[in-house]
C-alpha positions as CSV (number, residue, x, y, z in Angstrom):
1,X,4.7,-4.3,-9.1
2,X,3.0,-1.5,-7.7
3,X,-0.3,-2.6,-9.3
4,X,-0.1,-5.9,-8.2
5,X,0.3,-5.1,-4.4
6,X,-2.2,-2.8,-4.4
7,X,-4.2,-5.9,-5.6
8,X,-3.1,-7.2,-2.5
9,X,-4.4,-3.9,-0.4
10,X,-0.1,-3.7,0.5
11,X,0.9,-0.4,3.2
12,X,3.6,1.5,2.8
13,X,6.2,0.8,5.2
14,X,9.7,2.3,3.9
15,X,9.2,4.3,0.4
16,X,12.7,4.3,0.4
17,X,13.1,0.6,0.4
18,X,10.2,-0.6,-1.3
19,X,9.2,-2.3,2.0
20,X,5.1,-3.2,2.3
21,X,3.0,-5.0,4.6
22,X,0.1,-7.2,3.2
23,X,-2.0,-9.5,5.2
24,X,-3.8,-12.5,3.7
25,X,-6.0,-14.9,4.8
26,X,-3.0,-17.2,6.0
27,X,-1.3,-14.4,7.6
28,X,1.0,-10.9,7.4
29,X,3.8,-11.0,5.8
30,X,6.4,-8.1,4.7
31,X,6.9,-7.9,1.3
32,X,10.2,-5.9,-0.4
33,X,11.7,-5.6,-3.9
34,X,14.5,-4.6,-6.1
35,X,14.5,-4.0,-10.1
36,X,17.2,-3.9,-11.8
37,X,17.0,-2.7,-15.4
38,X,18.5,-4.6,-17.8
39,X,17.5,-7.3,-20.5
40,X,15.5,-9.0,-19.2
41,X,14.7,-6.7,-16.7
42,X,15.2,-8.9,-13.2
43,X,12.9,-8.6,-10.1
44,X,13.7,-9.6,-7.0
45,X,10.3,-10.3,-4.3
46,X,11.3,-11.0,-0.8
47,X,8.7,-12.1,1.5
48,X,9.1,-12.2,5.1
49,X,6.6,-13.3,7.8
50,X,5.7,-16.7,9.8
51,X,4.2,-19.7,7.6
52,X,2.4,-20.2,6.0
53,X,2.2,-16.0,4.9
54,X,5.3,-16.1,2.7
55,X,4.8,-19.1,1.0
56,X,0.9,-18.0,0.1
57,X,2.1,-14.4,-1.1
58,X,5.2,-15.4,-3.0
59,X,2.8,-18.0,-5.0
60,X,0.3,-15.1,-5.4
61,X,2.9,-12.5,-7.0
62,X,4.8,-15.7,-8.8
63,X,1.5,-16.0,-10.3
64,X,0.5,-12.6,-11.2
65,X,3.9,-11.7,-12.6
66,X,3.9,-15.2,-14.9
67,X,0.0,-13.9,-15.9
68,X,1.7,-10.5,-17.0
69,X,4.9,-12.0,-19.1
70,X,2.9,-13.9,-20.8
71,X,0.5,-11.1,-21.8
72,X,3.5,-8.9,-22.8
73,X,4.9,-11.8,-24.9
74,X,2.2,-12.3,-27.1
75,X,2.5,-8.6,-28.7
């Protein structure tokens, strides 16, 4: 996860609850997560910000994180 916001050039907000900011062309938006280990392991994005921000971040990291399970799948 950390990989794929710096892809999106995310600050730091709150280390201590993975809390970033990211701006886009559509807008900012304030991007958190949780992991909880397990299997699967489970992720949970939220993306908060005024539209159309969230709905064009969430699609980006929906996207990268899809690219990435399938890459690990195929090992």
């Amino acid at each position: 996860l950390e990989y794929i916001l710096s892809k999106r050039k995310a600050v730091l907000q709150s280390a201590a609850r993975n809390e970033y900011e990211v701006y886009s062309k559509k807008g900012r938006a304030e991007v958190s997560y949780e992991v909880a280990a397990g299997d699967p392991v489970t992720v949970r994005i939220r993306v908060n910000g005024y539209p159309p921000a969230p709905a064009f971040i969430a699609d980006f990291f929906e996207t990268e994180l899809a690219d990435y399970a399938a890459s690990q799948s195929s090992e």
